[in-house]
TORLUM-255617 format. One record per residue (C-alpha): residue in three letters; x, y, z. Coordinates in steps of 0.001 Angstrom, whole numbers, padded with zeros to 6 digits, always signed. Layout:
<sites>
ALAXYZ/...
</sites>
This chain:
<sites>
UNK-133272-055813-160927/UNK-130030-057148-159616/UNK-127387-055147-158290/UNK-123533-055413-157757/UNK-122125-052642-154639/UNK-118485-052642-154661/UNK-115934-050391-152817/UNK-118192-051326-149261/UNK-116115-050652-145895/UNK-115197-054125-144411/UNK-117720-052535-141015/UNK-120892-052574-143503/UNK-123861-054710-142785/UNK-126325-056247-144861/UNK-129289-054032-142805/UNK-126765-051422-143550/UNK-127434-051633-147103/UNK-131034-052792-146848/UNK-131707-048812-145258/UNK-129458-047382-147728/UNK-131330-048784-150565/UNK-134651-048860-149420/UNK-134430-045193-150140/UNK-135144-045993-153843/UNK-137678-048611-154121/UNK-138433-051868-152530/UNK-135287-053706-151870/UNK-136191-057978-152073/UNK-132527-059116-151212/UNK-129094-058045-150121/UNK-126535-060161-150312/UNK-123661-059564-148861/UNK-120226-061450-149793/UNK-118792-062751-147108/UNK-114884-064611-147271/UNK-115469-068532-145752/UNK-111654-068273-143845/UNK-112257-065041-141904/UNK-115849-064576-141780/UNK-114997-061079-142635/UNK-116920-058827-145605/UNK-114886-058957-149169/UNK-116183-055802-149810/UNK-118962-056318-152468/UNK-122698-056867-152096/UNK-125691-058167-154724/UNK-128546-056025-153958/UNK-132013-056902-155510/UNK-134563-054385-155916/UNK-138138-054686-157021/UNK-137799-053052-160376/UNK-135806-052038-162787/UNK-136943-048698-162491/UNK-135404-048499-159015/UNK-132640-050164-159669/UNK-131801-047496-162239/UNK-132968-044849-159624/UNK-130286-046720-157224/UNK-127474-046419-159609/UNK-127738-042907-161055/UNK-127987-041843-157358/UNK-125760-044345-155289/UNK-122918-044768-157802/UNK-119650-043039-156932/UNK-121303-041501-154016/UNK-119535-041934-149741/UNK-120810-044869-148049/UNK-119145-044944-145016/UNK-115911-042995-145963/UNK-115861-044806-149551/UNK-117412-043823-152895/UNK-119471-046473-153660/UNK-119344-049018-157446/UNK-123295-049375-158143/UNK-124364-051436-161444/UNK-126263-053511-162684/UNK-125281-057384-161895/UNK-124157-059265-164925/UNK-124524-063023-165312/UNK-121381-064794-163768/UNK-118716-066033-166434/UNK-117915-069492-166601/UNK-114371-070228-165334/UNK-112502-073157-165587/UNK-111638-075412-162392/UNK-108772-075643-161146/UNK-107188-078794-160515/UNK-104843-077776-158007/UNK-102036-078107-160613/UNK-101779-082167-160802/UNK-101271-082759-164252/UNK-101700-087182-164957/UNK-100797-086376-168684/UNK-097309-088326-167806/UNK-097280-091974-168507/
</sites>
């Protein structure tokens, strides 16, 4: 099961999360988000663990709970929406 951690402290580390989740089941993968300009965290994290069962034991526990002076957003991932793709504003519909 797939999970989204939001509200992280810019300081936390991916090993950070790996401990804090490991507490509920078998974590597979932590991802987390980093921004390409700074190389600083954005403040979310995808967190995979190795059921559903702990994932649910993850949220009901983790969600809205401190994490390094913030209450942490734990839910389940959802699929990422399709956006359209910006074009950088250059229209060519002139002729």
């Amino acid at each position: 099961m797939k999970l989204y951690v939001g509200n992280l402290s810019f300081e936390t580390t991916e090993n950070d999360l790996q401990d804090l989740f490991e507490q509920h089941g078998q974590v597979s993968e932590v991802a987390l988000m980093m921004d390409r300009m700074t190389g600083r965290s954005r403040g979310f994290a995808f967190v995979t663990m190795g059921s559903a069962a702990e994932g649910q034991a993850a949220i009901s526990t983790l969600h809205e709970k401190p994490f390094a002076g913030r209450p942490l957003t734990v839910n389940e991932a959802r699929a990422r929406e399709e956006r359209p793709r910006n074009t950088g504003g250059y229209s060519n519909s002139r002729r």
